[in-house]
N, C-alpha and C positions, 0 to 999 in steps of 0.2 A: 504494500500500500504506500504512494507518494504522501508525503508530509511536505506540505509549501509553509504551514506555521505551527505553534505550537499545540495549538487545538485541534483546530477542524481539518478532515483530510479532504482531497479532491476528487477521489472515487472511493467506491466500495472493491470495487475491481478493477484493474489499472488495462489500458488497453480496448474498455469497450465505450459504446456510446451509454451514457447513461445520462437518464433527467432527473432531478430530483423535484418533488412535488411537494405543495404543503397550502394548507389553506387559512381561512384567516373568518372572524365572524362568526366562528359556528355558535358561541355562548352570546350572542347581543339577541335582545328582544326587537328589535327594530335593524330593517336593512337586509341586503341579499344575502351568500356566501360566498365567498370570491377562494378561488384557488388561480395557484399558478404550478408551471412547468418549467424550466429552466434545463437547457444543456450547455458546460461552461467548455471553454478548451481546456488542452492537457496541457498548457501551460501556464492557467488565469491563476496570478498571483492578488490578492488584496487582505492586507494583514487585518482591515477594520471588520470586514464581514464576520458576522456572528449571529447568531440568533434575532431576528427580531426583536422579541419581548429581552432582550439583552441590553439593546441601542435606544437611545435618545433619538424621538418624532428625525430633528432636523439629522444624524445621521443616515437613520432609514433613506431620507428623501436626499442625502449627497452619494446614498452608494447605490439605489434605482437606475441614473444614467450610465452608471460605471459596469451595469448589472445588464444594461441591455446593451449597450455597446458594445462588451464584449464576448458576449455569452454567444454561441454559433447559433440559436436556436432559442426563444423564450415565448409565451404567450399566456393569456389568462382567463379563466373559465368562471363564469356568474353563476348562479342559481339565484334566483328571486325570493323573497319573501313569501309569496304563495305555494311555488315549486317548495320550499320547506315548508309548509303546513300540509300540505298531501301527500306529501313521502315520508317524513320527518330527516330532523336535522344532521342524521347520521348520514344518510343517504344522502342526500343534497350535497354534502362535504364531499362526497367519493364521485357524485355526480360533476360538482363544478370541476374535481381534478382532472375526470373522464373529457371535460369538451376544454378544459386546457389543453391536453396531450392532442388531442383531436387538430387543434389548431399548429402544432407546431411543424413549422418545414423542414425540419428537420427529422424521420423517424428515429426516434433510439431503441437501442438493444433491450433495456430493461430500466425498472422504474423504480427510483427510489424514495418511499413514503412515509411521510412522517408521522409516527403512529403506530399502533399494533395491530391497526385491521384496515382490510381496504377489498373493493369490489374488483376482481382482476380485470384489467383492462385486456380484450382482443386482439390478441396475438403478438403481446408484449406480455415478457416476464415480470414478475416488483422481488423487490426485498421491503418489508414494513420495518423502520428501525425508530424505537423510541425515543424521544429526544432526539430524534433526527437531526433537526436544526440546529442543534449545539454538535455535533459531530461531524458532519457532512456540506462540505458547501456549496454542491448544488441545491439541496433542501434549504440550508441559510439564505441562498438568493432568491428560492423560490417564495419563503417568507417575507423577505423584504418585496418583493414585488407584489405577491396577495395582500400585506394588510398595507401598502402605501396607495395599492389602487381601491381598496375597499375605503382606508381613509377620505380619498378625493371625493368619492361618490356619498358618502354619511355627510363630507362637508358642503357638497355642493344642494342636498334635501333638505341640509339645516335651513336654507338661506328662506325655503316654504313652511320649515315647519320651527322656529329660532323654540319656544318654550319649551320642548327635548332637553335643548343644548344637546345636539348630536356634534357638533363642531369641540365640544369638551369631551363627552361620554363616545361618541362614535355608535351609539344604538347598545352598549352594554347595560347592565342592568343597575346602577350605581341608586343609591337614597334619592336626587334629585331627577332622574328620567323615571321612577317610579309612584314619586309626590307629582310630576306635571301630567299623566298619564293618569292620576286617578283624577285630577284635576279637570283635564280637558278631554280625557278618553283618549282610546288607541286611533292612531294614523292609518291610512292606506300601507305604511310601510311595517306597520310591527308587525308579529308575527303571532297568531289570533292560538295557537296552539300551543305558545309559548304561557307558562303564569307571569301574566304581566304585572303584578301584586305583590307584595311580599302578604304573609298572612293576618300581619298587624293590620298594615294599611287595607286589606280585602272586607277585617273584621269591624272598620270604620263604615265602610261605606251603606 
């Protein structure tokens, strides 16, 4: 296995095409599921890359361009808020990776997913590796590119819907998207299968 730093390695297997997958969303009560797919070269060096939930907002969004510039292959897969209410949210996760992989120009050999389960993608092999994203950095970029593009899209429905504060919370379930939400009821965007309540707040109403 190549070691480019002291963490995360650049393949699982050295020599093949591989993308690493990982999605972003699945816990917010408001808002799609966004996954991405990423294939890096077998030379992409970048010591900052790490984990998502690792990096500070403005990092994620200086290593995005760095992430698709130089990756041979990247792209990103939605599932709506409704598509998770009729499947549930397990699905829809494996679902948005499924039409990531779908879009990239690139085919790869095998799929690396971040997580311990996933629906196999047709006629592509996976490894599921937990905490993917702290080990692997195809998975690292594919996180940074799912929750910086799920960010944009939470930010750009704030601007219709500002008493969320989805521009703070992102559609997660935090005390304050919970109090406007009992306040002014649920949006076209939350997610109607979701307990949009905590039980205090359910036991008020």
């Amino acid at each position: 296995m190549k070691k480019i730093q002291s963490k995360l390695e650049l393949f699982l297997k050295e020599g093949r095409v591989e993308a690493g997958c990982d999605e972003a969303g699945r816990g917010c009560l408001a808002g799609p599921v966004y996954a991405a797919a990423v294939i890096l070269p077998p030379d992409f060096q970048c010591d900052l890359l790490n984990d998502s939930k690792k990096l500070s907002e403005k990092q994620r969004y200086q290593l995005r361009p760095i992430i698709e510039e130089q990756a041979l292959a990247f792209a990103v897969g939605v599932v709506s808020n409704q598509e998770v209410d009729e499947i549930n949210v397990l699905k829809a996760s494996f679902l948005a990776m499924h039409r990531a992989v779908e879009q990239l120009k690139l085919k790869p050999e095998h799929l690396l997913i971040d997580g311990n389960r996933f629906q196999p993608f047709p006629g592509i092999a996976h490894d599921c590796i937990i905490k993917g994203d702290g080990k692997l950095l195809p998975i690292a970029a594919a996180s940074i590119l799912a929750k910086t593009y799920r960010d944009d899209y939470m930010n750009q429905i704030d601007q219709d819907f500002p008493h969320y504060q989805w521009r703070k919370n992102k559609g997660y379930p935090t005390k304050a998207h919970r109090s406007a939400i009992q306040e002014h009821g649920p949006s076209p965007h939350h997610r109607m299968s979701f307990r949009l309540l905590d039980k205090q707040l359910a036991l008020e109403l």
